[in-house]
Rosetta silent file (secondary structure, phi, psi, omega in degrees, C-alpha in Angstrom):
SEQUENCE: XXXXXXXXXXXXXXXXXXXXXXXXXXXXXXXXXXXXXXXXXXXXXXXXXXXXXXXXXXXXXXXXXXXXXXXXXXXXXXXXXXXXXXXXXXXXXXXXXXXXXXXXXXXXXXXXXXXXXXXXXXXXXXXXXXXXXXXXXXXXXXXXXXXXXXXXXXXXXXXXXXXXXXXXXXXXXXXXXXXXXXXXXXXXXXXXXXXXXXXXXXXXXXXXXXXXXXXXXXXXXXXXXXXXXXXXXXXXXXXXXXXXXXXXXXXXXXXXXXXXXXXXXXXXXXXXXXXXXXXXXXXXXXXXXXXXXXXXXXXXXXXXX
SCORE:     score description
SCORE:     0.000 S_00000001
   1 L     0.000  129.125 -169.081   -2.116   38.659   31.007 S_00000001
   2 L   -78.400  122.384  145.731   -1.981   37.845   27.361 S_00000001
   3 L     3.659  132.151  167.478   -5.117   38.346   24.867 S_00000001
   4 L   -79.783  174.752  174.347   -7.678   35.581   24.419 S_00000001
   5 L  -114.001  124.672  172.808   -7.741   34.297   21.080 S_00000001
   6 L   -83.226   82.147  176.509  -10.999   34.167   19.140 S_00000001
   7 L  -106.539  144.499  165.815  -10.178   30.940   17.524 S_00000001
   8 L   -38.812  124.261  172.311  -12.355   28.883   14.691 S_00000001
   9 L  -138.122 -153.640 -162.615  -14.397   25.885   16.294 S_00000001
  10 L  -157.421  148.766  157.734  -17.261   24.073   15.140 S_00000001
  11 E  -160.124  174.794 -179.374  -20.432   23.014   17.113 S_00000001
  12 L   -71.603  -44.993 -136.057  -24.091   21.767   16.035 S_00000001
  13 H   -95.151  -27.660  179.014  -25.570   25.118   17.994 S_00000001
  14 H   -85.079  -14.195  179.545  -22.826   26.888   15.711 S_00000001
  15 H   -68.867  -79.009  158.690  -24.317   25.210   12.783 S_00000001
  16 H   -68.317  -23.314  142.605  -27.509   26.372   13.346 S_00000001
  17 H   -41.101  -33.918  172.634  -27.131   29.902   14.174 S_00000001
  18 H   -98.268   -0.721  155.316  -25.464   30.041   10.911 S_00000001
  19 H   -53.272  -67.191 -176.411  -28.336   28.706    8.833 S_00000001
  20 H   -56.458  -52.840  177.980  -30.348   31.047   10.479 S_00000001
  21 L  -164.685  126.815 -165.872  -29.325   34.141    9.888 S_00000001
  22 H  -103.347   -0.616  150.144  -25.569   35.311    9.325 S_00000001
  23 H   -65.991  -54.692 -176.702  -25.232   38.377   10.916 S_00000001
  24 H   -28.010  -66.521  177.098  -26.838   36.874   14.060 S_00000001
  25 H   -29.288  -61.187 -176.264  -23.932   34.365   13.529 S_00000001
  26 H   -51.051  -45.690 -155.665  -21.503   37.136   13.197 S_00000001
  27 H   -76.913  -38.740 -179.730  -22.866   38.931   16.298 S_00000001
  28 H   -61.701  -58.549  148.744  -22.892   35.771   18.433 S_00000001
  29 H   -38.634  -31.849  177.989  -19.374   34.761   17.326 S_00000001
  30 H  -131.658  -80.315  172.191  -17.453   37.767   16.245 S_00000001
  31 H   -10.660  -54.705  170.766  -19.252   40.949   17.380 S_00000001
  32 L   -84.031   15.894 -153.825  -19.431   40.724   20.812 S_00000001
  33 L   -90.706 -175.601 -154.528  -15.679   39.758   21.372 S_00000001
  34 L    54.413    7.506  172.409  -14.118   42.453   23.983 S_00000001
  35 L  -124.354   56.919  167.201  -16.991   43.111   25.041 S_00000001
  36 L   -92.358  -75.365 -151.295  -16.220   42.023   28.864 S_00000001
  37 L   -49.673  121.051 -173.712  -13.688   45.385   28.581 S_00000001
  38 L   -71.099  -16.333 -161.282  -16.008   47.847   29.998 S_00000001
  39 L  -101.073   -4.430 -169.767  -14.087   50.345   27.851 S_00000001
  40 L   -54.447  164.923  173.672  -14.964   48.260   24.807 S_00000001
  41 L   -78.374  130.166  173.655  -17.145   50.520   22.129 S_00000001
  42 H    -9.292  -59.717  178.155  -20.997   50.983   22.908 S_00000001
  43 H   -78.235  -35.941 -173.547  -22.217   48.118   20.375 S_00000001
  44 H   -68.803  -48.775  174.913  -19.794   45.926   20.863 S_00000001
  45 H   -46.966  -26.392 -164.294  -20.418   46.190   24.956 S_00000001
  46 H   -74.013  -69.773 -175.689  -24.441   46.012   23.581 S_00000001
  47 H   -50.673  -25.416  168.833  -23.583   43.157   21.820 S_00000001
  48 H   -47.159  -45.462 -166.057  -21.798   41.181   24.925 S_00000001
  49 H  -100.100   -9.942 -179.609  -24.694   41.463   27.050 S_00000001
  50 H   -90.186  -16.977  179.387  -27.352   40.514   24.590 S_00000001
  51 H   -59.400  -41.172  169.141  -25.591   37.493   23.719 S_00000001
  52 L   -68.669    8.892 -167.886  -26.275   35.925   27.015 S_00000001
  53 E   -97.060  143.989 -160.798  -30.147   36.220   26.587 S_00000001
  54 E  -131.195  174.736 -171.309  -31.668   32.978   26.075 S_00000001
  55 L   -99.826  155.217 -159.268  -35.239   32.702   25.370 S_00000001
  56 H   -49.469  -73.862 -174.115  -37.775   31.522   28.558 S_00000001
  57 H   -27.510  -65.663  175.909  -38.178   28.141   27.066 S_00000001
  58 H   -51.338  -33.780  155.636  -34.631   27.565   26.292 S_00000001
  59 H   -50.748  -64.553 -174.009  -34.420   28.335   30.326 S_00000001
  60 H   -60.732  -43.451  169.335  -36.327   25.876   31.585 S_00000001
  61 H   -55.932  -10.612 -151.107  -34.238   23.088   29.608 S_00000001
  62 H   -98.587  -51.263  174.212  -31.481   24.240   30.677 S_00000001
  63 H   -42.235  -28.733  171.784  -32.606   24.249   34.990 S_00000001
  64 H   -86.235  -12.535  160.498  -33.756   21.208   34.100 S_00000001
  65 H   -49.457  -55.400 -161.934  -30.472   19.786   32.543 S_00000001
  66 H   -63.365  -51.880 -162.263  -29.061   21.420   35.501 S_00000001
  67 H   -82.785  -40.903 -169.316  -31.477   19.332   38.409 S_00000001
  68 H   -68.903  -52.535  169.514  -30.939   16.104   36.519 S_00000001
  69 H   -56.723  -25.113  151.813  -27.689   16.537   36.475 S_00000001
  70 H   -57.186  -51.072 -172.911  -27.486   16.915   40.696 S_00000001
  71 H   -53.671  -71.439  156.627  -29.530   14.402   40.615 S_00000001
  72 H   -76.449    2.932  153.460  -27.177   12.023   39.237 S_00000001
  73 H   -61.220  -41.521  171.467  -24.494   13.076   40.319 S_00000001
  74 H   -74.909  -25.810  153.211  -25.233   12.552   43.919 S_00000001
  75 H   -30.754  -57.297  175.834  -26.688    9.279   42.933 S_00000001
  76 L   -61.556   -5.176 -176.823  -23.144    8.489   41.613 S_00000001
  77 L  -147.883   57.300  111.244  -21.929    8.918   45.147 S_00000001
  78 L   100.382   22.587 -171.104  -24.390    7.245   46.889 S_00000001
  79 L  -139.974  109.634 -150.176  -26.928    9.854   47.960 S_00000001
  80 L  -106.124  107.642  173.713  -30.295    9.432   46.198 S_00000001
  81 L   -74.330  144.754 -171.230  -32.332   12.557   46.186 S_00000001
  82 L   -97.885  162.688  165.017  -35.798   12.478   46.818 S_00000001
  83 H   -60.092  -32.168 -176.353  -38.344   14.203   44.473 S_00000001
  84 H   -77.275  -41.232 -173.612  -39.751   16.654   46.950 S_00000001
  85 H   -98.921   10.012  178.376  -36.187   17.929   47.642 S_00000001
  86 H   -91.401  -62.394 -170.027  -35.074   17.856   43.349 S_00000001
  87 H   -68.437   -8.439  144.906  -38.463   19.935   43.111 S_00000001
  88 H   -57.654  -41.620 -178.685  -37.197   22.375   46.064 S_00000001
  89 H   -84.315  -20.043 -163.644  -34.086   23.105   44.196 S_00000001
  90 H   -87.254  -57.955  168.225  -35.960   23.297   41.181 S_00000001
  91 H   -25.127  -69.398 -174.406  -38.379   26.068   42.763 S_00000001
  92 H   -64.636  -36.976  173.881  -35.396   28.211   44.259 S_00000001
  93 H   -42.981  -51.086 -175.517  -33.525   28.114   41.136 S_00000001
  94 H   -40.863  -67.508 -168.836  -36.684   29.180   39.034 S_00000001
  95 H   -77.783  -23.714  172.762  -37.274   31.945   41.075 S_00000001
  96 H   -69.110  -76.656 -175.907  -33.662   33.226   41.932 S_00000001
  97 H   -38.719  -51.137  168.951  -33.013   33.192   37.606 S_00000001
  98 H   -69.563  -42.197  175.976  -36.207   34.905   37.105 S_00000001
  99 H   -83.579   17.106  140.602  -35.898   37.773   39.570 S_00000001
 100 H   -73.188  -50.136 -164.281  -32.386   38.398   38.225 S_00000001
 101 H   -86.851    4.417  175.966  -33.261   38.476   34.928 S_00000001
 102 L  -106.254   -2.463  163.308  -36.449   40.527   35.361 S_00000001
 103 L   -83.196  -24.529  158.461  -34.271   43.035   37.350 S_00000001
 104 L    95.547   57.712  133.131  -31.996   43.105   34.329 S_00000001
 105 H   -21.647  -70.364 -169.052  -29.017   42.110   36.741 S_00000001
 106 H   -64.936    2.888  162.112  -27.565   40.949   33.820 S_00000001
 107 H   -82.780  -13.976  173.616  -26.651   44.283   32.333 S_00000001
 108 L   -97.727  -13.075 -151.382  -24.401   45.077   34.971 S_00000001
 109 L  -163.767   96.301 -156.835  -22.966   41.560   35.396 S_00000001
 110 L  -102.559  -24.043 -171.965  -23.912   39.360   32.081 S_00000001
 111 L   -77.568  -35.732 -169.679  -21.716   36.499   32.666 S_00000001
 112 L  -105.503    5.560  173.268  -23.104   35.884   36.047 S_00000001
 113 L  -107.736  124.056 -161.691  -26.625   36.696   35.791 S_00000001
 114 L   -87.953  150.967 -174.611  -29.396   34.744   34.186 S_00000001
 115 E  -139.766   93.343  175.601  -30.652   36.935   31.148 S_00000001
 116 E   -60.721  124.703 -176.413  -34.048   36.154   29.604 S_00000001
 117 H   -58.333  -60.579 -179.685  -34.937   37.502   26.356 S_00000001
 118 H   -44.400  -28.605  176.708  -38.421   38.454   27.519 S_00000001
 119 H   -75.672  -33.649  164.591  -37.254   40.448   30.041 S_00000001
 120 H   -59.490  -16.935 -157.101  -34.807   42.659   27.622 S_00000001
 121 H  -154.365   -2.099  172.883  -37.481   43.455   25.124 S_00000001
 122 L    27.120   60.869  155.214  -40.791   42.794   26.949 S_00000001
 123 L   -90.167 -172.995 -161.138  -43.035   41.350   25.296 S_00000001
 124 L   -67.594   97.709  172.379  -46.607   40.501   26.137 S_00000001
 125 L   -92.201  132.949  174.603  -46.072   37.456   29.048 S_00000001
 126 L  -105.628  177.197 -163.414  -49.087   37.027   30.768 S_00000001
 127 L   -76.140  -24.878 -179.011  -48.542   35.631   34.504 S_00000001
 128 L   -89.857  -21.668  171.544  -50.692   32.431   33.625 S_00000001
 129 H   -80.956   -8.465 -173.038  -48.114   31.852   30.399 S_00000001
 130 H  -119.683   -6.129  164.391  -45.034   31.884   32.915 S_00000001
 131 H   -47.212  -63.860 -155.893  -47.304   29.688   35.793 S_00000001
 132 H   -70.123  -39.329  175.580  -47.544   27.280   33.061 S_00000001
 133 H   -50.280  -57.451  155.558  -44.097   27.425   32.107 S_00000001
 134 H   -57.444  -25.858  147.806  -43.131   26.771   35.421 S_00000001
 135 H   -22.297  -46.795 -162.682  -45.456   23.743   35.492 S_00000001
 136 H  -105.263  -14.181  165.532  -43.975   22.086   32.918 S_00000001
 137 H   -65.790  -37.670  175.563  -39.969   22.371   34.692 S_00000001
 138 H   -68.545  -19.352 -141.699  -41.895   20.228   37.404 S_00000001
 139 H   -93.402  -43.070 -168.710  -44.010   18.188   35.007 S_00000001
 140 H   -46.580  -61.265  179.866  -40.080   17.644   33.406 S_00000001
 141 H   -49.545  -47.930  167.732  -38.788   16.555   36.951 S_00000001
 142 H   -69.716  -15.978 -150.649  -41.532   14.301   37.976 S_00000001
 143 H  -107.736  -93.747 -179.919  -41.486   12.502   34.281 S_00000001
 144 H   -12.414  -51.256 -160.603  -37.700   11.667   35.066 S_00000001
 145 H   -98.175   -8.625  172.683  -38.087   10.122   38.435 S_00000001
 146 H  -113.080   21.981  103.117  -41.215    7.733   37.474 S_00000001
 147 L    -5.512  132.331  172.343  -39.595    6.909   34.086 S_00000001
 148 H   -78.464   -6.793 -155.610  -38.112    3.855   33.074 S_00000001
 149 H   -82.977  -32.001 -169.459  -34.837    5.667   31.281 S_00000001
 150 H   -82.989  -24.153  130.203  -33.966    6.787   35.595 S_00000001
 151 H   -21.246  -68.500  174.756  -34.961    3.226   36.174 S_00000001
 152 H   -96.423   15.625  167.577  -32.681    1.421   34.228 S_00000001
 153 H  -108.336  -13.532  167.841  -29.403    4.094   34.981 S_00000001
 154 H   -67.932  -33.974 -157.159  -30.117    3.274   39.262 S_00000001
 155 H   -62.498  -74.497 -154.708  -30.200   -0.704   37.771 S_00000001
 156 L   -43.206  140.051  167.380  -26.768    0.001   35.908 S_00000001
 157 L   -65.372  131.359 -157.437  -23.477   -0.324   38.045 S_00000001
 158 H   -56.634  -27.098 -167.076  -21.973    2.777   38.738 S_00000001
 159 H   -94.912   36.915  169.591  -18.789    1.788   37.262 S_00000001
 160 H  -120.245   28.793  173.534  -20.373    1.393   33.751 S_00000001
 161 E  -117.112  154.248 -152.909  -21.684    5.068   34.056 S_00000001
 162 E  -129.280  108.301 -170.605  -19.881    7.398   31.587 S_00000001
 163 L  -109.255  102.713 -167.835  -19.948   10.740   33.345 S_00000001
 164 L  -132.703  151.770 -156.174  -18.664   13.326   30.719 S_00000001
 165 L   -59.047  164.462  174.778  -17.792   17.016   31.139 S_00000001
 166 L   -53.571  -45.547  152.012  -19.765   19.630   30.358 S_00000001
 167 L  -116.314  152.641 -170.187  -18.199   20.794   27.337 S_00000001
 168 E  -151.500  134.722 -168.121  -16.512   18.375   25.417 S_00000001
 169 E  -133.992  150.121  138.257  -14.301   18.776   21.797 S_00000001
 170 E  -173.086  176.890 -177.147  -12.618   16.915   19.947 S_00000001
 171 E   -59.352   88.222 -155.749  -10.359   17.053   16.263 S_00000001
 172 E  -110.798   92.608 -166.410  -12.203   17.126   13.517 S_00000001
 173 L    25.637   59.179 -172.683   -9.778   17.546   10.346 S_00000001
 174 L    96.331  -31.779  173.282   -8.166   20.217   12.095 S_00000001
 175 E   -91.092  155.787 -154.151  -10.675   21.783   13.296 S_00000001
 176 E  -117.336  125.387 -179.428  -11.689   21.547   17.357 S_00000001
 177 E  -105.834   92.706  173.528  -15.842   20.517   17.115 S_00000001
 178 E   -85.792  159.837 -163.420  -17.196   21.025   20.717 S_00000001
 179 E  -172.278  161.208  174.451  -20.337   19.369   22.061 S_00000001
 180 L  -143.486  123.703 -171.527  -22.294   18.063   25.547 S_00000001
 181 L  -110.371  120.941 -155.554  -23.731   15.116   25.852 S_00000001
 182 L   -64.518  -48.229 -154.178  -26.294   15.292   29.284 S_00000001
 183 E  -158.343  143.435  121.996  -25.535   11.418   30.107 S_00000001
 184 E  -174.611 -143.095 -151.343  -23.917    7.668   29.526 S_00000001
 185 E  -154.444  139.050  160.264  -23.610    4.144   30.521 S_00000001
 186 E   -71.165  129.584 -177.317  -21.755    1.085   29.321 S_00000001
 187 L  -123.593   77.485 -163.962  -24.070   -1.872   28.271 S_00000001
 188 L    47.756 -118.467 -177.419  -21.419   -4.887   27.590 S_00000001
 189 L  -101.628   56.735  169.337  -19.959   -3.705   24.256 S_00000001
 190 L   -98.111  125.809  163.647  -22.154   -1.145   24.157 S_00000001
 191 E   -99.319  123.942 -155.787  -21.956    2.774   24.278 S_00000001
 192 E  -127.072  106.238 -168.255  -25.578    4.054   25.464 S_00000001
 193 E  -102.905  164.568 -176.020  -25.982    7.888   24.949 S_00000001
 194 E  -150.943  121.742 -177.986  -28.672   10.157   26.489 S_00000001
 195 E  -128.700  120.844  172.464  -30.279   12.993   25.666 S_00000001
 196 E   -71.673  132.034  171.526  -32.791   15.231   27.747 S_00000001
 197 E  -134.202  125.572  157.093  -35.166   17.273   25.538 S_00000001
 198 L  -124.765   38.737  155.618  -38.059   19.570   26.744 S_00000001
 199 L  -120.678  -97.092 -160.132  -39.380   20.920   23.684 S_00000001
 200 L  -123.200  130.579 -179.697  -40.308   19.507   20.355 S_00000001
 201 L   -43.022  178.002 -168.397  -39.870   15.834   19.486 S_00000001
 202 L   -62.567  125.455  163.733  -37.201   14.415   17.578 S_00000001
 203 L  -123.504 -139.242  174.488  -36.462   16.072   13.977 S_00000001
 204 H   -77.979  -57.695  175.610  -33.406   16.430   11.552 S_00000001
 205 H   -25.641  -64.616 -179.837  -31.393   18.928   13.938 S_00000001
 206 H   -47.639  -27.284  179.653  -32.061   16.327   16.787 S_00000001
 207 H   -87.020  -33.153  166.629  -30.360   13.788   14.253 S_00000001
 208 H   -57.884  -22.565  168.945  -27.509   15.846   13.433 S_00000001
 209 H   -92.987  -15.116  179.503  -26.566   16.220   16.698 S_00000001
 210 H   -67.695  -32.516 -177.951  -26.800   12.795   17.672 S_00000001
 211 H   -86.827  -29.857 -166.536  -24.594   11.807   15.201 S_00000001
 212 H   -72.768  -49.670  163.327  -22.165   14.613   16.021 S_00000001
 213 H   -56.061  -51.527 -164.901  -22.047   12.697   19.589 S_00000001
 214 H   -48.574  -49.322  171.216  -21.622    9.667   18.147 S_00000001
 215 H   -42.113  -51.933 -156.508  -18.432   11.070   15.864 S_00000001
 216 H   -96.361    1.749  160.882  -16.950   11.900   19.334 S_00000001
 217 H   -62.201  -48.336  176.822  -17.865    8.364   20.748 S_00000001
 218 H   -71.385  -54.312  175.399  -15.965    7.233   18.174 S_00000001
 219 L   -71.979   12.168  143.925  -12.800    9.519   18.375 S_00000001
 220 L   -71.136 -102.881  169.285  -13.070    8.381   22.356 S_00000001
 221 L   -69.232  149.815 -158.771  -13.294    4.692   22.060 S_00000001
 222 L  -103.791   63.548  157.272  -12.235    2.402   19.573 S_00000001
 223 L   -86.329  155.702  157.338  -16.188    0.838   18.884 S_00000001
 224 L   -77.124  154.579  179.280  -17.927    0.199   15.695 S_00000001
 225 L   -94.618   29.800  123.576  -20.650    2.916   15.406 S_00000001
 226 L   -70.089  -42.895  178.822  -23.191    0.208   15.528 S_00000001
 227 L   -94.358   58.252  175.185  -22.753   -0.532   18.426 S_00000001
 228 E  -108.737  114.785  164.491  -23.127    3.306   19.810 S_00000001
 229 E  -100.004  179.654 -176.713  -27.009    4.015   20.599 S_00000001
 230 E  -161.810  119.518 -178.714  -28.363    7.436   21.263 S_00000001
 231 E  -117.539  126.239 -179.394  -31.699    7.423   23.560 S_00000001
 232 E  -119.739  135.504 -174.836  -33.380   10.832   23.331 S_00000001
 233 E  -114.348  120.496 -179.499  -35.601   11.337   26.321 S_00000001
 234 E  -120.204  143.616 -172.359  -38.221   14.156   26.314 S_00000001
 235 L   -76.147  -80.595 -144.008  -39.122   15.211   29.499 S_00000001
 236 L   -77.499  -50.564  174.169  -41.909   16.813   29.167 S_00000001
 237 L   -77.888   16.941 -143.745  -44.377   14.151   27.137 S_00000001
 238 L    -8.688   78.096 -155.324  -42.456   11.591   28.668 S_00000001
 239 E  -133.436  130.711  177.191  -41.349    9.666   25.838 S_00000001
 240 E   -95.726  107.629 -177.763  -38.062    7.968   25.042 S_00000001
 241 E  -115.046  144.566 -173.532  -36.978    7.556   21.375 S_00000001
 242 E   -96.985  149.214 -178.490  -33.732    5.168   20.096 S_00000001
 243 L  -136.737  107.178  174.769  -31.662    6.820   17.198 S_00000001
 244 L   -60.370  126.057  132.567  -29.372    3.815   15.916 S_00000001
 245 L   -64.744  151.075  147.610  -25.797    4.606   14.358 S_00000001
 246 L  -152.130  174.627  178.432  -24.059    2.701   11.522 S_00000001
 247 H   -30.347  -57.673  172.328  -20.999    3.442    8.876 S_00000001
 248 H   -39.163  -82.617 -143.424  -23.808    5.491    6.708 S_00000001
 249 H   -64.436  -25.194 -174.004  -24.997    8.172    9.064 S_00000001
 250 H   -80.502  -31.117 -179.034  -21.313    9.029   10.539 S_00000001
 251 H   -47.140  -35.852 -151.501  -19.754    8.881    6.771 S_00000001
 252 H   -87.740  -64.011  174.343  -23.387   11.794    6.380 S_00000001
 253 H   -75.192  -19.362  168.106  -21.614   13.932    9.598 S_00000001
 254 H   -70.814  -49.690  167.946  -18.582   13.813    8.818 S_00000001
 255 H   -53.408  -47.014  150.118  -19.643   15.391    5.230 S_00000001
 256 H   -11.115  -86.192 -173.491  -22.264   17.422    7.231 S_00000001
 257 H   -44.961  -64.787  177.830  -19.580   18.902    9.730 S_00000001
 258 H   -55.188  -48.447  176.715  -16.952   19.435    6.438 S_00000001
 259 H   -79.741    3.702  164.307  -19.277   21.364    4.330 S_00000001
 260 H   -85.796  -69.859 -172.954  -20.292   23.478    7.128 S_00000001
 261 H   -54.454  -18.226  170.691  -17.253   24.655    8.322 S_00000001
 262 H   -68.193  -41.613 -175.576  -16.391   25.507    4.264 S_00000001
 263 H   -51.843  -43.560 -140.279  -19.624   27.270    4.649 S_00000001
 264 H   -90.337  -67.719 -168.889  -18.743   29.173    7.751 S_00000001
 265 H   -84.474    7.238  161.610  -15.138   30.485    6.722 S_00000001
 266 L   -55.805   -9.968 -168.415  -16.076   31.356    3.094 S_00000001
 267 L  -121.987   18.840 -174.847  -17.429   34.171    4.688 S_00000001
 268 L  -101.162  155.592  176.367  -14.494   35.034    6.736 S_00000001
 269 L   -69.602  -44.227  167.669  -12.105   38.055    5.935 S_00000001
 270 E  -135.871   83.632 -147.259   -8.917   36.209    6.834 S_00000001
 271 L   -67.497  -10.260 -160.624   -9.781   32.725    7.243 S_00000001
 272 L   -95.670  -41.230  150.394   -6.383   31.391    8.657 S_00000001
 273 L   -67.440    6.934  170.399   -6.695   34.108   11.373 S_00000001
 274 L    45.933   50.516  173.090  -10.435   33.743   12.028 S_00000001
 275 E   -94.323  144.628  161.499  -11.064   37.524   10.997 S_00000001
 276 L  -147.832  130.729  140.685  -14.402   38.640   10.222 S_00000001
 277 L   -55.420  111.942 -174.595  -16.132   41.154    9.040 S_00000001
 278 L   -40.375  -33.964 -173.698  -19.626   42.549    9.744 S_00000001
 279 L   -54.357  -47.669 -156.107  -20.489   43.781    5.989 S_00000001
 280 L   -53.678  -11.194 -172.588  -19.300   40.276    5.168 S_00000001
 281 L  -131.099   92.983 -174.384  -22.211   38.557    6.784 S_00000001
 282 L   -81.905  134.917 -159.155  -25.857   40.183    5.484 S_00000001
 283 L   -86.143  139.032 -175.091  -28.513   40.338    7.696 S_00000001
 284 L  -103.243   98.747 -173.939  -31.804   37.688    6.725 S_00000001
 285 L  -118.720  163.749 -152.046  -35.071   39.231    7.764 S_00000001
 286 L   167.759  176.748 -168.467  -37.961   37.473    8.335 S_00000001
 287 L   -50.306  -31.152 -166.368  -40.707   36.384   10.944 S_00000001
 288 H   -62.382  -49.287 -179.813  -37.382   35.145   13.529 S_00000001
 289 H   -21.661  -40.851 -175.006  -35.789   39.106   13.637 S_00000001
 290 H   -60.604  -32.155 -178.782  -38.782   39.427   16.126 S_00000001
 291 H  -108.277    8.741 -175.786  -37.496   37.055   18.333 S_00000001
 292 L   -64.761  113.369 -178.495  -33.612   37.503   17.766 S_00000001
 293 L   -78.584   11.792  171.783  -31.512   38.842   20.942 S_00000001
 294 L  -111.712    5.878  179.843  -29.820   40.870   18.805 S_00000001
 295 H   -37.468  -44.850 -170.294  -32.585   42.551   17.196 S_00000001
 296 H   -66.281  -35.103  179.913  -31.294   46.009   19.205 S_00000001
 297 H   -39.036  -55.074  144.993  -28.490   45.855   17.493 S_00000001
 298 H   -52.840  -25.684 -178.056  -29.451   45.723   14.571 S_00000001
 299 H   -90.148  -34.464  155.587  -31.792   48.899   14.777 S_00000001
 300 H   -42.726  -34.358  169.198  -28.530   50.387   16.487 S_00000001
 301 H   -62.683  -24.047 -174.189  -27.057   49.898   12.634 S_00000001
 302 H   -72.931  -55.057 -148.593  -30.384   51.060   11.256 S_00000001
 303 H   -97.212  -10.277  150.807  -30.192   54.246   13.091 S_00000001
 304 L   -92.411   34.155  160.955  -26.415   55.180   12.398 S_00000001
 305 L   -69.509    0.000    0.000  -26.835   54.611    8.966 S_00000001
């Protein structure tokens, strides 16, 4: 079987990770690759499995991405789940991911195992902070099904619903920019995009990504990017906000997107081969390092030094 290729992409999530802190970048991106090959070297195997740890929070959006996504799907084929059995599924899921990842499952089997940061590095959870947590994956579920945004996608005719894969790329002056867009529907000559959020209200990130769907709305279908909307739906407050395109904001991601990726392989060792070197990326400490899933890693570096 022939070698994977680590090849140069682009993504919003890749964006930010490299903002943050560029070793992290490096470790998420370069550091951990081969290290599925059990035979792989100690950090690099380290680094493999910490890479899948996501933080609690960042869990619960995603099971809830996950339930919505059932949801309409079976919708789309004519079998309309009730809330009492989407908040059944939501339960066993909850509780299956957490007692993998608090068994640490995911050290023997990382790909296929949910892997919680808290559980790798244990800090202080109390039992009433992960009650509440769960609370609010229900509060998220219930918000959805008495909503008007789940309202007006039963109203819509199925064959004006735009069901698009999970990952999704497309060519962005050469470069392949992947992205996921949770949900959307045709509205005459309208493209109507939708995005679940269960954390913190809209900011600039949330706009940068909106627009990066939008970019790929455009390199789909031959629309003007007025008429492309982007409806961001938070779950949890239940509150729907519209984020408008025109000619401006994609001319803004498209510069965005270009001066990132300049960003990204200035710091590569052999940029046309997507080589990189750890030295090459200097670690940024601060208040986040606490919360980093690569934090062991780093102290592994500390302590062969």
């Amino acid at each position: 079987m022939a070698d994977f290729k680590n090849n140069f992409s682009w993504s919003k999530s890749r964006d930010s990770l490299f903002n943050e802190c560029k070793r992290k970048y490096y470790y998420n991106h370069y550091g951990f690759w081969n290290g599925w090959d059990l035979s792989s070297p100690e950090k690099t195997r380290q680094i493999y499995i910490l890479k899948q740890l996501i933080s609690k929070e960042i869990w619960i959006g995603q099971v809830v991405h996950d339930i919505i996504k059932n949801i309409l799907s079976q919708l789309k084929i004519g079998n309309e789940i009730s809330l009492n059995y989407a908040l059944n599924i939501l339960k066993k899921r909850l509780e299956k991911d957490f007692n993998e990842s608090k068994s640490k499952l995911y050290q023997r089997f990382p790909k296929k195992s949910a892997a919680l940061f808290e559980h790798e590095y244990d800090p202080l959870i109390s039992k009433d902070e992960w009650d509440e947590l769960f609370k609010k994956a229900e509060r998220c579920i219930i918000n959805f099904y008495n909503s008007d945004t789940y309202r007006k996608i039963k109203q819509t005719p199925k064959e004006n619903w735009l069901f698009l894969e999970d990952f999704l790329s497309f060519d962005f002056e050469g470069t392949n920019v992947f992205l996921s867009i949770d949900f959307a529907i045709k509205e005459g000559n309208k493209v109507i995009l939708y995005d679940w959020k269960t954390g913190r209200e809209r900011d600039v990130e949330t706009e940068i990504q909106l627009a990066c769907y939008a970019l790929f709305v455009l390199n789909k279908w031959d629309i003007a990017p007025e008429n492309i909307i982007a409806r961001i739906y938070n779950l949890s407050i239940d509150k729907e906000d519209e984020f408008g395109i025109d000619t401006e904001k994609i001319d803004n991601i498209k510069k965005h997107i270009r001066e990132s990726i300049l960003n990204m392989k200035s710091h590569l060792r052999d940029g046309e081969n997507n080589i990189a070197e750890e030295k090459d990326f200097p670690k940024e400490e601060g208040p986040l390092c606490s919360w980093c899933n690569f934090k062991k890693a780093c102290m592994l570096e500390n302590t062969s030094n």
